[in-house]
N, C-alpha and C positions, 0 to 999 in steps of 0.2 A: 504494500500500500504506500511506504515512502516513497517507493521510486516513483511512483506514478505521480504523487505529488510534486516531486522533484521535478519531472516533465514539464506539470504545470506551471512550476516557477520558470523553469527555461522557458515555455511559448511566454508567459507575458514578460519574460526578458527581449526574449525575440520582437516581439509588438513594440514596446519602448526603444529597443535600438533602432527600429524602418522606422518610425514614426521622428525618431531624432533626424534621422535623414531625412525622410521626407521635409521634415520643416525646414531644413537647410536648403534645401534644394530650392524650396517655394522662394526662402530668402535669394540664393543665386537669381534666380530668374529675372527677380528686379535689379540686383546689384551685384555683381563678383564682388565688389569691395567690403558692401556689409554681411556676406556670409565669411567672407575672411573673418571680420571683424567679429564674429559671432562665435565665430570657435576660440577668440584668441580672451576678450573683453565677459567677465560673468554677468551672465544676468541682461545681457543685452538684446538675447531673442527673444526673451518676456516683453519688454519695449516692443521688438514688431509685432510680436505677436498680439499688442494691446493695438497697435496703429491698424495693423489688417488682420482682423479680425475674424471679417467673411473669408479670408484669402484662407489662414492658418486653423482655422476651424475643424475641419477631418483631420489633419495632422493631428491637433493638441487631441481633441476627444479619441482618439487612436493611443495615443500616447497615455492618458489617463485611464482608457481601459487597461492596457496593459501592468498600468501600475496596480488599478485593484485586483486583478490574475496573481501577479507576484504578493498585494498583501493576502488574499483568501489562503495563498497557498501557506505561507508562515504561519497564519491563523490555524490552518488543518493539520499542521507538522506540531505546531504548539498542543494540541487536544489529543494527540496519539497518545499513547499509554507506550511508557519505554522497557523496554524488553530486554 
């Protein structure tokens, strides 16, 4: 039963890493300059993402499913019985 949960935290790892991309990409598309700047600057995709909001939309909620995948799955690793 762990491993399987295991699995579950890999795919919403997996979801949260395409969705990081994907956001960046969105970024590229308008600017090479501010997806540079997005990798290098913290906290500065959160700014685009507040400016284009309709743009970055599928990415973030993409990226926030993924995050609740990864906490379910620590939540169901936490309630096993250790053996």
């Amino acid at each position: 039963m762990k491993e399987l949960v295991g699995m579950l935290a890999l795919a919403g790892l997996l979801v949260v890493v395409i969705s990081n991309i994907w956001l960046l990409l969105i970024v590229a598309r308008g600017s090479p300059l501010a997806a540079l700047l997005c990798l290098f600057v913290p906290f500065l995709i959160l700014f685009f993402v507040y400016e284009h909001w309709q743009e970055a939309k599928p990415a973030v909620m993409a990226w926030v499913a993924g995050c609740a995948v990864i906490i379910l799955s620590v939540v169901l690793i936490q309630a096993m019985p250790v053996t």
